[in-house]
C-alpha positions in Angstrom: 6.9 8.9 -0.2 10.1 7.1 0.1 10.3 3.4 -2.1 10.6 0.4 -0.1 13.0 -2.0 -0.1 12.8 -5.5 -1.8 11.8 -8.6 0.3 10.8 -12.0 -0.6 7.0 -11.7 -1.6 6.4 -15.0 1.0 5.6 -12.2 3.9 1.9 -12.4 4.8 1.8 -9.2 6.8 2.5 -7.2 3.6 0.5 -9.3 1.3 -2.7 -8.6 3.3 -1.5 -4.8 3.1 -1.1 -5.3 -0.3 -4.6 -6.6 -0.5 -5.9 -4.0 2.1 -4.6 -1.1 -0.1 -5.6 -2.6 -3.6 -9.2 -2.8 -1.8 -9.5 0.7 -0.5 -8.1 2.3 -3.8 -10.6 0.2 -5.8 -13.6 1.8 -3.5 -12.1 4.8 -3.9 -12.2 4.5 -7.7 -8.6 5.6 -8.5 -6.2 3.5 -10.7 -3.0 2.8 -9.3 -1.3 6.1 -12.1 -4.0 8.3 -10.3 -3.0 6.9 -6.6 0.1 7.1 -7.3 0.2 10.8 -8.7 -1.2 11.6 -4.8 1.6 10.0 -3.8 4.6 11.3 -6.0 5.3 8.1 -7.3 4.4 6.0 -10.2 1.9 3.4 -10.9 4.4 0.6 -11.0 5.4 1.8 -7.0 2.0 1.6 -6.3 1.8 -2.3 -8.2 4.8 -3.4 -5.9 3.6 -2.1 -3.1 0.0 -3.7 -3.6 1.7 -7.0 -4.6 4.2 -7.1 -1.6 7.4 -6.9 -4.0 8.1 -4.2 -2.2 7.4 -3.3 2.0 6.3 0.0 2.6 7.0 1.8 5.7 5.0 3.0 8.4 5.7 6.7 7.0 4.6 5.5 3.7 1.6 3.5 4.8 0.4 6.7 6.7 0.6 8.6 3.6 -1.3 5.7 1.9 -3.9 6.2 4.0 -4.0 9.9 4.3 -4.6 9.8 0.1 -7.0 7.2 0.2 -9.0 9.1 3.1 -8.7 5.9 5.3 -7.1 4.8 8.6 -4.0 3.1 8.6 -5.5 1.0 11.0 -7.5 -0.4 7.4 -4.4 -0.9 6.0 -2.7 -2.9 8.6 -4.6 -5.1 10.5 -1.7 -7.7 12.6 -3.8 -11.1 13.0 -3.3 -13.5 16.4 -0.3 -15.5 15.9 
């Protein structure tokens, strides 16, 4: 899993991912050190990614999923403007 880049953390579309992936790792009962191990990155990536300091990909998001035995469609879901 590649680590995104920095963006401003006023982006709504990657705070509800954020959100969507603290959710489905919390049902899933893994910490962010044990989703991250999945993932080959560390707890902290998984904190930035879950707090929108940092912006995932779609690669990444697809390999979020894939560890958390979800769709990516949970993950992002793009409300009506």
């Amino acid at each position: 899993m590649s680590y995104g880049k920095r963006r401003d953390k006023d982006d709504s579309l990657y705070w509800s991912v954020g959100e969507a992936i603290f959710c489905a790792r919390r049902r899933t009962g893994l910490n962010q050190k044990a989703l991250g191990t999945r993932l080959g990155v560390t707890g902290a990536a998984i904190s930035d990614i879950e707090r929108a300091v940092t912006r995932p990909g779609l690669d990444d998001l697809k390999e979020i999923a894939d560890a958390l035995g979800v769709p990516l469609s949970q993950l992002v879901v793009l409300g009506e403007d």
